[in-house]
Structure formats: C-alpha cells, structure tokens
C-alpha positions in Angstrom: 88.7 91.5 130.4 86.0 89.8 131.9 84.1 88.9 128.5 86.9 85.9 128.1 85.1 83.9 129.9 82.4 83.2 126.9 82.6 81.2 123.8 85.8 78.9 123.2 88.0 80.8 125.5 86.6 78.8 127.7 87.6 75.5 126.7 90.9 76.6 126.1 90.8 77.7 130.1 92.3 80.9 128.9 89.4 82.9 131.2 91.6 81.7 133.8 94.9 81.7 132.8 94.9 85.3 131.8 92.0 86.9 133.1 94.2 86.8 136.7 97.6 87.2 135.8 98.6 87.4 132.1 102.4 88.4 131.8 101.6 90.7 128.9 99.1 91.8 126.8 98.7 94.5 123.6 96.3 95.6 121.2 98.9 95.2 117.9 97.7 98.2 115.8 98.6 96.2 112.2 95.3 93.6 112.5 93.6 95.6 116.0 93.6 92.3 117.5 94.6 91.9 121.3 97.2 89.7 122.2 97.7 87.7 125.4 101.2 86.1 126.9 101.8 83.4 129.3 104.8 81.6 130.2 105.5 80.4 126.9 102.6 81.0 125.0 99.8 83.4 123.5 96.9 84.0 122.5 95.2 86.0 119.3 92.4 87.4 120.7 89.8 89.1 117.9 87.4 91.4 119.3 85.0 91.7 116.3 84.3 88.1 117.0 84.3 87.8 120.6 86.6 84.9 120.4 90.2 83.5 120.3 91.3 83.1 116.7 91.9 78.8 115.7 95.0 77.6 116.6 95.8 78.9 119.4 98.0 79.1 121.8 101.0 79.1 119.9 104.5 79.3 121.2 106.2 82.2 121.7 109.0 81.0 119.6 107.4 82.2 116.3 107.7 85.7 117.3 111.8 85.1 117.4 113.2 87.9 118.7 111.1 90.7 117.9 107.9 91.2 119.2 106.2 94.5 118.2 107.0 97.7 120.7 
C-alpha cells in the first residue's frame, strides 16, 4: 500500500498511520472501495481516484455494531 503516500493522504498523515500498522483493512465489495481502521477511526479509501474520499476519518461509531464480514 505504498501509493498512500501521494495526494491528500498525505496531509491527513494517513501514509503513516496505516501504511505501518493499520488494525484492519478491507476492500467492501458494495462500492469496491478499501477501507482502513485505526484505534478509533477509518478511512474511505477510492482507488479509481487515487485518494481518500472528503471527510475523512470518521469514527468508528457510525458503523454501530455491524461492520460488514
């Protein structure tokens, strides 16, 4: 995952918060975007655009209790 280091990722230092040691991340197959988790937050990560979506990082409290297997 080397490629985060470019574009906004990197002013939202997320090349180095995940890049090293991310607690999770998927590829949710509803919108193919990658998703990366933290402590307690993530990130949207769209491929197509080489870029974190806006708003991000967001809490992991929107997800509630389900987060997608």
């Amino acid at each position: 995952v080397t490629h985060l280091s470019k574009g906004p990722t990197t002013s939202l230092n997320m090349a180095a918060i995940l890049t090293a040691h991310p607690d999770i991340a998927f590829v949710w197959g509803g919108n193919k975007k990658t998703y990366f988790f933290k402590g307690n937050s993530y990130w949207r990560y769209n491929e197509f655009k080489g870029a974190v979506d806006e708003n991000y990082p967001k809490s992991i409290a929107v997800w509630g209790k389900e987060l997608p297997n």
